[in-house]
C-alpha positions as CSV (number, residue, x, y, z in Angstrom):
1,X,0.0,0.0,0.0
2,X,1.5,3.8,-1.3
3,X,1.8,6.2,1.3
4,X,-0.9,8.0,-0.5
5,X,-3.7,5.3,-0.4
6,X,-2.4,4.9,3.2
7,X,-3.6,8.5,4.4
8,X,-7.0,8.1,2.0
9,X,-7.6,5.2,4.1
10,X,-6.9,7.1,7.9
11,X,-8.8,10.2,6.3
12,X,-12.0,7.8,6.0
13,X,-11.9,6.1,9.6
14,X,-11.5,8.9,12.1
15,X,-12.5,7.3,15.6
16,X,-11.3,10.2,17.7
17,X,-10.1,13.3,17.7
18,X,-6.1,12.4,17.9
19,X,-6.8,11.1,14.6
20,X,-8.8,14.0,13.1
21,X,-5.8,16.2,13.7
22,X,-3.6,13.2,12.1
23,X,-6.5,13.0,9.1
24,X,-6.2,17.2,9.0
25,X,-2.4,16.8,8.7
26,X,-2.8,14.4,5.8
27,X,-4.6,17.0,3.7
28,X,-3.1,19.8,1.5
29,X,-2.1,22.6,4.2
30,X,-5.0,25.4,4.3
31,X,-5.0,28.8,5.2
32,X,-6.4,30.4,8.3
33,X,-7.6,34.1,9.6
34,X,-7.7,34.4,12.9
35,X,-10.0,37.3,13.4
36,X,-8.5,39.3,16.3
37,X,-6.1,37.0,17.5
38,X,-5.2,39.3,20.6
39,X,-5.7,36.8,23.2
40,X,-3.2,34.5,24.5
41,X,-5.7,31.2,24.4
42,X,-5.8,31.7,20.7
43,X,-2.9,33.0,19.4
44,X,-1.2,29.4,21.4
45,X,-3.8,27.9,19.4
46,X,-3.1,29.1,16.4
47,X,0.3,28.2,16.8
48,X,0.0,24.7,17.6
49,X,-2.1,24.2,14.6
50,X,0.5,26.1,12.6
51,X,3.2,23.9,14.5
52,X,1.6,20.6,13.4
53,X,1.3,21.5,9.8
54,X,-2.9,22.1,9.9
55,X,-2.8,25.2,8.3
56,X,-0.3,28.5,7.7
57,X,-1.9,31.2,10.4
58,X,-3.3,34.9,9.2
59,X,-4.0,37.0,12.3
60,X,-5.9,40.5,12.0
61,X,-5.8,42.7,15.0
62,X,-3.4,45.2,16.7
63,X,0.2,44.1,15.2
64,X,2.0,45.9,18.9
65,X,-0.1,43.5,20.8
66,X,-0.3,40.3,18.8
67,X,3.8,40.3,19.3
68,X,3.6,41.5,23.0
69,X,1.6,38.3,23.4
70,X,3.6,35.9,20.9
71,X,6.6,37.0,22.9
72,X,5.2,36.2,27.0
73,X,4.4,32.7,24.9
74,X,7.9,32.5,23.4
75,X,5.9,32.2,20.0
76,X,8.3,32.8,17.2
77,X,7.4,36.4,15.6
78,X,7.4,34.4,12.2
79,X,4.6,31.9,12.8
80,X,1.9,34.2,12.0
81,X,1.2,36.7,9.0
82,X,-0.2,39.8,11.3
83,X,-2.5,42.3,8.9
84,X,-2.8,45.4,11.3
85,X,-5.8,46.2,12.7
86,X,-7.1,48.8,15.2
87,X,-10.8,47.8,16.3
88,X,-12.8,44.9,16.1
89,X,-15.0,45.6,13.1
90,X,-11.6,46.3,11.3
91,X,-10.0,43.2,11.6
92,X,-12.9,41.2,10.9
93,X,-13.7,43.0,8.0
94,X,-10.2,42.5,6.5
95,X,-10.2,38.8,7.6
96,X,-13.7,39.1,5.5
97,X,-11.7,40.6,2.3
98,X,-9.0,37.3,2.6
99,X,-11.8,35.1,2.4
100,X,-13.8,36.7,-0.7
101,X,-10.5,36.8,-2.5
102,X,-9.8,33.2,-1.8
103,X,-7.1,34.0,0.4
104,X,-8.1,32.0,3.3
105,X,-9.8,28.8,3.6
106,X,-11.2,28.8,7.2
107,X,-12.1,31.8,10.0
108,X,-11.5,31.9,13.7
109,X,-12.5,33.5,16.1
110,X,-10.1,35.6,18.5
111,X,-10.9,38.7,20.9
112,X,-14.0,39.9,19.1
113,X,-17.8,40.0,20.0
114,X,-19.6,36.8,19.3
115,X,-22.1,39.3,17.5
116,X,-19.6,40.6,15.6
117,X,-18.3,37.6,14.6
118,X,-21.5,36.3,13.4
119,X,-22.4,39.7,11.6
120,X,-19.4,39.4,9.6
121,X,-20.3,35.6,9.0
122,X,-23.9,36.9,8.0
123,X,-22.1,39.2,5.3
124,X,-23.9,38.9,2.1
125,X,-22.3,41.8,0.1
126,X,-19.1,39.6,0.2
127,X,-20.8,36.3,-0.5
128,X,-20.3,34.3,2.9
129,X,-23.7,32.7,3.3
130,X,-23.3,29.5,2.0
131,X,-26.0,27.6,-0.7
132,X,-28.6,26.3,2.1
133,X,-28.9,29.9,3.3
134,X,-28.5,28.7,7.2
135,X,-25.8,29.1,9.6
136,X,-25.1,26.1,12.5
137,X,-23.4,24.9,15.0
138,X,-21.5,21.2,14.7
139,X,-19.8,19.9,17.6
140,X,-18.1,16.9,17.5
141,X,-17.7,15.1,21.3
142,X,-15.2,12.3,22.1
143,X,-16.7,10.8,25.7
144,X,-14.8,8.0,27.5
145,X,-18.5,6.9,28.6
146,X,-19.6,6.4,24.9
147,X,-18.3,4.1,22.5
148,X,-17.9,6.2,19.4
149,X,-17.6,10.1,18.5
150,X,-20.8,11.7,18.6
151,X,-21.7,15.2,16.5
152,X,-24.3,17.3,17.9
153,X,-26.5,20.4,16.5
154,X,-27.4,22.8,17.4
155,X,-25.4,24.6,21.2
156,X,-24.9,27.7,20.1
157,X,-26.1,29.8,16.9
158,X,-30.2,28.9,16.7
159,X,-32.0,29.2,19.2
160,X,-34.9,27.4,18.4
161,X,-34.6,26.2,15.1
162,X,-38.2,26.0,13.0
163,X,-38.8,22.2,11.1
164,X,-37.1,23.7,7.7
165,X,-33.7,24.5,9.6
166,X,-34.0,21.3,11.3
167,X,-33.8,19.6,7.9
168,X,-30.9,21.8,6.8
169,X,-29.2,21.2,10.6
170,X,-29.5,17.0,9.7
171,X,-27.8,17.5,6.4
172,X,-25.0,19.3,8.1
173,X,-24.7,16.8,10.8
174,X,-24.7,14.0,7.7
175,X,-22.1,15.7,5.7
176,X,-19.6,16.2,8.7
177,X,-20.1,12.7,9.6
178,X,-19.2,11.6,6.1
179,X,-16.0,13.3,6.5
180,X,-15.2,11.3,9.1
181,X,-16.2,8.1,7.2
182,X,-19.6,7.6,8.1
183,X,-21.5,6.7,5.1
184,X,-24.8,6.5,6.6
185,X,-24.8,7.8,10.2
186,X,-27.8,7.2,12.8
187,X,-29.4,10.3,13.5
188,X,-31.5,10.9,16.7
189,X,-33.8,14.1,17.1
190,X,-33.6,14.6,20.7
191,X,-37.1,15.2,22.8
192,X,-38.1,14.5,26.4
193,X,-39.9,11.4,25.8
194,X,-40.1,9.1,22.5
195,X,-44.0,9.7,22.8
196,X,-45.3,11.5,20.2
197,X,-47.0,14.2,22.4
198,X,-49.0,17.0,20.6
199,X,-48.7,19.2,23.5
200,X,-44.6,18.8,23.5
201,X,-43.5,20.4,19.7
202,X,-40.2,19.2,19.7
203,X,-41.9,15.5,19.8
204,X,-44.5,16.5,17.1
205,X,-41.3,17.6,14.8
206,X,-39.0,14.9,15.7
207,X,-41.6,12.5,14.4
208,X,-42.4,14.6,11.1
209,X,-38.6,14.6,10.2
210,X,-38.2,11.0,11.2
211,X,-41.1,10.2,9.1
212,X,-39.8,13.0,5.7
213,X,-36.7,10.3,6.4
214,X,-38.6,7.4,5.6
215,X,-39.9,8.8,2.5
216,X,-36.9,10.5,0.9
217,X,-37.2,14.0,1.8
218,X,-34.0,13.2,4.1
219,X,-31.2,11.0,2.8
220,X,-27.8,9.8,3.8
221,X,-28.5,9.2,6.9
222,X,-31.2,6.6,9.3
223,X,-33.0,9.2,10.9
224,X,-35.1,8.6,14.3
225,X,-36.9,10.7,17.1
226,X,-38.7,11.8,19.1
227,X,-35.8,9.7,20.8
228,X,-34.9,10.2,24.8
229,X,-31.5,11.1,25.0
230,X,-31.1,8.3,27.2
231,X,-32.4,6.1,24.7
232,X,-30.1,7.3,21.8
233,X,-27.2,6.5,24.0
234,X,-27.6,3.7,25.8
235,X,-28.8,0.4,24.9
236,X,-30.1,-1.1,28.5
237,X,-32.2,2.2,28.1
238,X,-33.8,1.3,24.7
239,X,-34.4,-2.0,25.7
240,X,-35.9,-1.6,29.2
241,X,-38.2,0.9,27.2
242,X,-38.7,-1.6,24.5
243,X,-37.8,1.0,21.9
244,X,-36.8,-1.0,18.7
245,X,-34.5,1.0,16.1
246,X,-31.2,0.9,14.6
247,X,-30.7,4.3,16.1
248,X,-31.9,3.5,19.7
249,X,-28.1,3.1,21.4
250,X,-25.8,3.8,18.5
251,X,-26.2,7.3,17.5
252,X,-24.0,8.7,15.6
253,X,-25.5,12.2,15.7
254,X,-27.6,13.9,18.2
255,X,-30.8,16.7,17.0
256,X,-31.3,19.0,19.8
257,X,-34.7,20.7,19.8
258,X,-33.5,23.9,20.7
259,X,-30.2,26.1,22.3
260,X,-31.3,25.0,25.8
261,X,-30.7,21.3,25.4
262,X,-27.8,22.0,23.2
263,X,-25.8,24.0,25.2
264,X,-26.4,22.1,28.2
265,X,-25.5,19.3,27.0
266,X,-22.2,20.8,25.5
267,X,-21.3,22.3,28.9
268,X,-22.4,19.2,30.9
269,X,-20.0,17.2,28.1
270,X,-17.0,19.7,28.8
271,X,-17.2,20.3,32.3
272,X,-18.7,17.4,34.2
273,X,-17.8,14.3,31.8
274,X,-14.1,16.0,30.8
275,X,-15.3,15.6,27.3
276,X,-12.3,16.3,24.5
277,X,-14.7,18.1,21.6
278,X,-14.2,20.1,18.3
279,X,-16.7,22.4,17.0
280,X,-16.9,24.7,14.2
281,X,-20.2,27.0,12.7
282,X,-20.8,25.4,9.0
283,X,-23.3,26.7,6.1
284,X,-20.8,29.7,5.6
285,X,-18.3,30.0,2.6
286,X,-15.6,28.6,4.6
287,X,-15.9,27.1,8.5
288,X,-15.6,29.5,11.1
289,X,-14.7,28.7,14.3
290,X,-16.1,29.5,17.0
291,X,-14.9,28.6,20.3
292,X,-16.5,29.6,23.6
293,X,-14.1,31.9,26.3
294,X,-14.2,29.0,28.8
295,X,-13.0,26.7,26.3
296,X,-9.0,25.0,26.4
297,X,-6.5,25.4,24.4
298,X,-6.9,21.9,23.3
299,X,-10.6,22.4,22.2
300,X,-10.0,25.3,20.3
301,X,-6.9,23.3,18.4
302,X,-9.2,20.1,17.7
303,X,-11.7,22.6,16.2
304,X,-9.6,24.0,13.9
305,X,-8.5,20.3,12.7
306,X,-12.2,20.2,12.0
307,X,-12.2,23.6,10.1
308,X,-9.4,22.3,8.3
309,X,-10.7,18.8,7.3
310,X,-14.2,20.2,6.5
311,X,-12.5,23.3,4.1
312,X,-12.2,22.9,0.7
């Protein structure tokens, strides 16, 4: 076996997120704006990825400052391409202008305003909305506690996503799955109970999308809910409730019905279970990290293996 076919074949079966960093180094180095990059948790970021050969670093933001910082972490003044910047808006708007002129391949985050961030994301003059027309969140979670990596939508960007966003949130959750080698992943849509409850919506939509699965209108993936997040997880759950469904115990991918049960979940994941996650925003021109303040360095360097792998 060529060394070639070798990395094709570690590119196509990432179990964990060691090797999506591994899969990320096998690909054709991309390009990376950091918008911002003033803050030490980045910029060390940034630097490890540029370290590892993930992607060559483009930071925007105020030059005096971005080397004050690189030098307290004994980062070497040549890791980085700095474009000077003095606010904010400034250096996201010229981390916009990489991006539209092909300059870039991937967006992160640094010492700017999640709104901001977002705005600049949202930027239609420069052609950074994507073809579905929907922003999202896709966070990819590698618990001791679960056999298998599991992605997740939606913990930060919609709040409470309407059925057609839902279907656009799946096919994200499909196609980042696939880059992982999933070819057909198990999808749960997340409610309280797997009752089909009119008075609970987020039942009455699980079972609308699991039934559009069954007819087409959703492909590429088995799709099931309402589903108990206990039930999507955990087999002794599914069978004590006598839930029979390829998905019950195996997901691959979790649906949350809304920001509440998303982000809890994400924080519960980091904080409680010691989770190791990635997670970028997808549906843009490029993916754009986003990383929370409270996240580690370590998160914020698996996510942009994930920006990197999912970039074109």
């Amino acid at each position: 076996m060529d060394v070639v076919t070798s990395l094709q074949n570690l590119v196509a079966m990432i179990k964990n997120l060691d090797e999506l960093i591994v899969a990320a180094q096998s690909q054709v180095r991309k390009k990376m704006v950091l918008v911002n990059g003033i803050d030490a948790h980045s910029l060390e970021a940034a630097s490890k990825a540029a370290d590892l050969g993930l992607v060559d670093v483009i930071v925007t933001g105020d030059q005096q400052q971005i080397e004050q910082i690189c030098g307290e972490l004994e980062i070497p003044t040549n890791t980085f391409q700095c474009i000077n910047a003095k606010t904010e808006d400034e250096a996201a708007g010229l981390a916009l202008e990489l991006i539209a002129e092909g300059k870039a391949n991937c967006i992160m985050k640094g010492l700017i305003s999640t709104d901001k961030y977002m705005r600049a994301l949202l930027n239609k003059e420069l052609g950074m909305i994507g073809s579905k027309g929907l922003l999202s969140h896709v966070t990819v979670v590698e618990n001791r506690n679960y056999h298998k990596l599991l992605f997740v939508s939606d913990v930060a960007i919609i709040p409470y996503p309407d059925l057609k966003q839902k279907t656009v949130m799946i096919s994200y959750l499909i196609e980042t799955a696939n880059k992982f080698g999933i070819d057909l992943p198990k999808v749960a849509l997340i409610a309280a109970t797997e009752q089909v409850l009119p008075s609970i919506p987020a039942c009455v939509e699980a079972a609308m999308l699991s039934k559009m699965a069954d007819r087409g209108q959703i492909t590429g993936a088995l799709v099931d809910g309402p589903m108990a997040l206990d039930v999507a997880i955990d087999e002794e759950s599914a069978r004590i409730k006598k839930i029979s469904s390829p998905v019950a115990g195996d997901a691959d991918c979790l649906l949350f019905p809304n920001i509440d049960a998303g982000n809890v979940f994400y924080k519960l994941s980091t904080k409680l279970c010691e989770s190791n996650q990635a997670a970028v925003v997808v549906g843009a021109r490029v993916p754009a990290v986003l990383s929370s303040r409270g996240d580690s360095v370590q998160t914020k360097l698996n996510s942009i293996a994930l920006a990197a792998l999912l970039s074109s």
